[in-house]
C-alpha positions in Angstrom: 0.0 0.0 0.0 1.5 3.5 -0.9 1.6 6.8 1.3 -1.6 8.5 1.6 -0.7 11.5 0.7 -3.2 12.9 -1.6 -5.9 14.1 1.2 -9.4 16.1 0.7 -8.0 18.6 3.8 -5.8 21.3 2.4 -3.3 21.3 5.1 -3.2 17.0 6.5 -2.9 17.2 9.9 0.8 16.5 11.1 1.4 13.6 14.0 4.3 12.6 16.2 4.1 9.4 17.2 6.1 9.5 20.6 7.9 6.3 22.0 9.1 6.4 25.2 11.4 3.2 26.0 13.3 1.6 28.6 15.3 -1.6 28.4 13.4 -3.0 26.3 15.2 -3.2 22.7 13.8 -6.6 21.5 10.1 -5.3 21.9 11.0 -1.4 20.5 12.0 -3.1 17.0 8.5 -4.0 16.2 7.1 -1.2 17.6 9.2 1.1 15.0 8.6 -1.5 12.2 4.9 -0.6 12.9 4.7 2.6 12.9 7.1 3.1 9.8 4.3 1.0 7.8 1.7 3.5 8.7 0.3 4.6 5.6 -0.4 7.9 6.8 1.5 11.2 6.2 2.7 13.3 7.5 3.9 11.8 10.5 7.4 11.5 12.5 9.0 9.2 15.1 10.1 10.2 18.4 12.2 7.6 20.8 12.8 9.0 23.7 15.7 6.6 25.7 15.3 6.4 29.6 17.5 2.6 29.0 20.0 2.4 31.9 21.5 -0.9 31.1 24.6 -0.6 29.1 23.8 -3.6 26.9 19.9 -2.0 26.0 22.0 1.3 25.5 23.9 -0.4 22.7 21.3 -2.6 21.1 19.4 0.9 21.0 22.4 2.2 19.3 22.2 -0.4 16.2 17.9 0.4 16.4 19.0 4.2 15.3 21.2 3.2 12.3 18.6 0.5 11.0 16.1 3.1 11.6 17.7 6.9 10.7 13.9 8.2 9.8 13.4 8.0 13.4 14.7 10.8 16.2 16.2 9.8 19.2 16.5 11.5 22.9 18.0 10.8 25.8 17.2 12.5 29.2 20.4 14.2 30.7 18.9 13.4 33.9 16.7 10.5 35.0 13.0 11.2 34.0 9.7 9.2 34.4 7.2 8.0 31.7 5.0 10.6 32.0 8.1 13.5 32.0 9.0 12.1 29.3 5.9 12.0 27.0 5.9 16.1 28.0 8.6 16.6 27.1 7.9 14.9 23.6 4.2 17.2 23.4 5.6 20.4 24.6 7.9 20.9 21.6 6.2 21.9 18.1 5.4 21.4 14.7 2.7 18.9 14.9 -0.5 18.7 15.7 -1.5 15.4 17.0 0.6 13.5 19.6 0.3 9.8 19.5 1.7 7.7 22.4 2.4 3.6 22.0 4.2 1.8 24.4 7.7 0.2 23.4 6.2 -3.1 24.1 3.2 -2.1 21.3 2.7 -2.1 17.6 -0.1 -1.3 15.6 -1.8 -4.3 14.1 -2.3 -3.3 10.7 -1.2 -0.1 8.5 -4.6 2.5 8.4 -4.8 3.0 12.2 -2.9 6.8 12.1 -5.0 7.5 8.9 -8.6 6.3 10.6 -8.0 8.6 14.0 -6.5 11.5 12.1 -9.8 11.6 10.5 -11.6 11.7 13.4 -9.6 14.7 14.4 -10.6 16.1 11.5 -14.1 15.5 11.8 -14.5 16.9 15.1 -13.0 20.2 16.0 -13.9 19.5 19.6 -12.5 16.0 20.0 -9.4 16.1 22.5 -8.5 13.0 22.5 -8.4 9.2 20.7 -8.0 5.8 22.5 -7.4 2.9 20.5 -8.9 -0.3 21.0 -6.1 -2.5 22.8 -5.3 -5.9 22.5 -2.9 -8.0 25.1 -2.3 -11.8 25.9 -5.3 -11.6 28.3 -7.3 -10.5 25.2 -6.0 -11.3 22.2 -8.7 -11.5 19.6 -9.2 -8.4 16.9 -12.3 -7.2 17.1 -14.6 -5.6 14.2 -14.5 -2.0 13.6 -17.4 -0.1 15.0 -18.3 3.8 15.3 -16.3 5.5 17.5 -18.3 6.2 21.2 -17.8 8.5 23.9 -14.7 7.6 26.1 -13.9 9.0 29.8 -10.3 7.1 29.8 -7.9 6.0 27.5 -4.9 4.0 28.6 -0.8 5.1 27.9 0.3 2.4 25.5 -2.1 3.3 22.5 -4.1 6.9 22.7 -3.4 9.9 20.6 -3.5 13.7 21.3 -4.7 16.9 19.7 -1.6 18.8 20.6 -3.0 22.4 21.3 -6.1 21.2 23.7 -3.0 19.3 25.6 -1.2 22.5 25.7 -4.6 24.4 26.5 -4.8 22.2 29.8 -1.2 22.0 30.8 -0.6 18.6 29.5 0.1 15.8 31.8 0.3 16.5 35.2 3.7 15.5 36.8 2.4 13.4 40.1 4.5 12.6 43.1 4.2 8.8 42.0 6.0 7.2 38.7 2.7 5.4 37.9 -0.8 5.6 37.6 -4.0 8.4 37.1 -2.5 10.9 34.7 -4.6 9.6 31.6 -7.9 10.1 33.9 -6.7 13.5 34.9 -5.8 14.6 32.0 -9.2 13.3 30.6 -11.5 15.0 32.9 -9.5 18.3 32.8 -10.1 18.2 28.9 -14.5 17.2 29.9 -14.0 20.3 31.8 -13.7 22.1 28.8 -16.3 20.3 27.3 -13.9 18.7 25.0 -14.5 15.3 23.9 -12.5 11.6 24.1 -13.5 8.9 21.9 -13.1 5.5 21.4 -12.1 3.5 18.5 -13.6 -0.2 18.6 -11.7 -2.8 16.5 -8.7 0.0 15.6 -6.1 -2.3 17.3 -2.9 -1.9 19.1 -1.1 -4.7 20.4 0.5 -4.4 24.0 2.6 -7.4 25.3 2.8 -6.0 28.8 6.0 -7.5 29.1 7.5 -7.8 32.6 10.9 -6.5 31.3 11.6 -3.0 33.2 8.5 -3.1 35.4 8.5 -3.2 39.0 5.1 -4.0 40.2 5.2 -2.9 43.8 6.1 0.3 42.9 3.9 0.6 40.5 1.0 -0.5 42.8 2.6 1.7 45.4 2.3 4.7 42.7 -1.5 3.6 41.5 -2.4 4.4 45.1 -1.0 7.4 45.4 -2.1 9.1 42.5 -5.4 7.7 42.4 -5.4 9.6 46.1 -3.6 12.9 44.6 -6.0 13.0 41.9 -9.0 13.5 44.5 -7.1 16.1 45.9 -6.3 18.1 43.1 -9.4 17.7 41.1 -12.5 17.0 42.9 -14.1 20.4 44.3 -15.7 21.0 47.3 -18.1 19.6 49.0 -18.1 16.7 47.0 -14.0 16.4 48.4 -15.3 15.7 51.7 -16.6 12.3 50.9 -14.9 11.3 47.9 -11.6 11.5 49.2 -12.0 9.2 53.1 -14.1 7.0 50.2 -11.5 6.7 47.8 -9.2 5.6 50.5 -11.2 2.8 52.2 -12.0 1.4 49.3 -8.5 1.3 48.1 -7.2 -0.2 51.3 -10.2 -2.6 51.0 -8.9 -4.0 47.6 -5.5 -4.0 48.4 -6.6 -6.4 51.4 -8.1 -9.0 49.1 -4.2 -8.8 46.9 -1.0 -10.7 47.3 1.1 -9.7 51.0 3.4 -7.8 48.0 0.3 -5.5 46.9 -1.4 -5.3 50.4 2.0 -3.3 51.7 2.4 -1.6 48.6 -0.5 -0.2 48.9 -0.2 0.9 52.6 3.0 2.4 51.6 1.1 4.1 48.9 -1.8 5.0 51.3 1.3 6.4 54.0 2.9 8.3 50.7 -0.3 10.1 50.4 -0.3 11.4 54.3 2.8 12.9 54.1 2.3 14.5 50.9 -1.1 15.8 51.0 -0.3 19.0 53.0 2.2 19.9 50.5 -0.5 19.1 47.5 -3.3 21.2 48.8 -1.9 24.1 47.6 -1.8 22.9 43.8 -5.4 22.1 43.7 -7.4 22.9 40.4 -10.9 21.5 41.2 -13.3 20.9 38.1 -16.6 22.0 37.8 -19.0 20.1 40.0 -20.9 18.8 36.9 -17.6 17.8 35.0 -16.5 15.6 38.2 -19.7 13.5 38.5 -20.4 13.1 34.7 -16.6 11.9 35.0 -17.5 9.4 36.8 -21.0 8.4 36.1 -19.2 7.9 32.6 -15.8 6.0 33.5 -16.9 2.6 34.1 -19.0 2.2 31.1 -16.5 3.8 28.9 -12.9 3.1 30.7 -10.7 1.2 28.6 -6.9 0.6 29.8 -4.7 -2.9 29.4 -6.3 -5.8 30.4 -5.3 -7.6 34.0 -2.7 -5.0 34.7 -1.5 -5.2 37.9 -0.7 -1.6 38.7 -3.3 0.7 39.6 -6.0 -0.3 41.5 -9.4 -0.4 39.1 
């Protein structure tokens, strides 16, 4: 299949897709491979390197001479995910951002070209979560209309740029892990900006174990699901959402593994010690915003299958 590159739009819309990787070369040659045979255009490839072992650092090396369409970063200092997918948005000359996991690939070649022309379709549509596939669910699904979305997940949304920058992008939370795709979600419904979701428009995640850390990760997830009450949820509505968010995370870290029970009562401690500190940062959303947030977010949430970070 050739480049599309003879659109009905005047000006195509231009993407970055944005890789953030870590120790994981063997996966992040199949992710590139994927997103090169996007048919779509015009489009660039951003890998941005957080690898600390030596031997990913030089296998990473080889990846950018097999693949010199793509541009590569490296942090001068150590940097999260979530730092690191900022500091891919906040540059310009481009108008959508799409994030995919190193441990992802697009399933087929007209995924870019089918949510680019939902972009285009709707001025007022923020955001785009594709449908994700994992080994818990591995089976493609047809392709539907898209539908109102409250959530999309890390590994496979994409971005309109400018709304991002509108709202500040993501929020840097105290944990590595966890809440800053609902955040930034319900800061764009504040706006009355829109997510959808893509049914049957497929990205693969293999959730490998390489590079993760559970624990922490669950230890984050509690956190920041606790930090995102604070900063978001306004008043009065703060005053029981906030003790309930909290038993009902201790609660379900109760029924886990003795791992996830004291991650998540070092997560719950985390928050304690934090919160004073936090109060000052809040942005609340409008009262309506919050609770059609949530009303919405169970019906609609879509994130990787079985993961074992943040608490559901």
């Amino acid at each position: 299949m050739t480049k599309v590159q003879n659109r009905e739009v005047t000006n195509p819309l231009r993407v970055r897709i944005g890789i953030t990787t870590r120790n994981r070369p063997e996966y992040l040659q199949k992710c590139l491979a994927s997103c090169l045979a996007q048919t779509y255009e015009p489009v660039e490839i951003v890998v941005w390197d957080n690898s600390d072992d030596p031997q990913a650092l030089e296998l990473n090396a080889r990846l950018a001479s097999e693949f010199p369409q793509v541009g590569w970063g490296r942090p001068e200092a150590e940097t999260t995910l979530i730092q690191s997918r900022v500091k891919m948005m906040a540059e310009s000359g481009f108008d959508l951002f799409c994030s995919i996991d190193d441990d992802g690939w697009f399933m087929g070649t007209d995924e870019l070209e089918i949510v680019v022309r939902e972009f285009e379709c709707d001025p007022e549509c923020a955001g785009v979560a594709f449908d994700i596939l994992s080994p818990d669910r591995p089976s493609a699904v047809a392709r539907h209309p898209p539908r109102s979305a409250m959530h999309f997940v890390g590994c496979g949304h994409m971005l309109r740029r400018s709304m991002a920058e509108a709202v500040g992008f993501y929020f840097d939370f105290p944990g590595p892990y966890g809440s800053e795709e609902k955040d930034l979600c319900i800061r764009f419904l504040d706006k009355d900006w829109s997510v959808k979701f893509l049914p049957g428009v497929h990205v693969w995640h293999d959730k490998t174990s390489a590079g993760r850390d559970w624990a922490a990760q669950h230890r984050s997830g509690t956190l920041n699901d606790l930090v995102f009450g604070l900063l978001r949820c306004p008043l009065p509505d703060l005053l029981y959402y906030l003790p309930g968010k909290a038993l009902n995370l201790a609660l379900w870290g109760l029924k886990g593994t003795r791992e996830e029970r004291w991650a998540g009562l070092l997560g719950l401690a985390d928050f304690c010690r934090l919160a004073p500190g936090l109060w000052k940062q809040r942005q609340p959303v409008s009262q309506a915003a919050f609770r059609k947030f949530f009303r919405g977010a169970d019906s609609s949430r879509q994130r990787p299958r079985g993961w074992k970070g943040e608490p559901h």
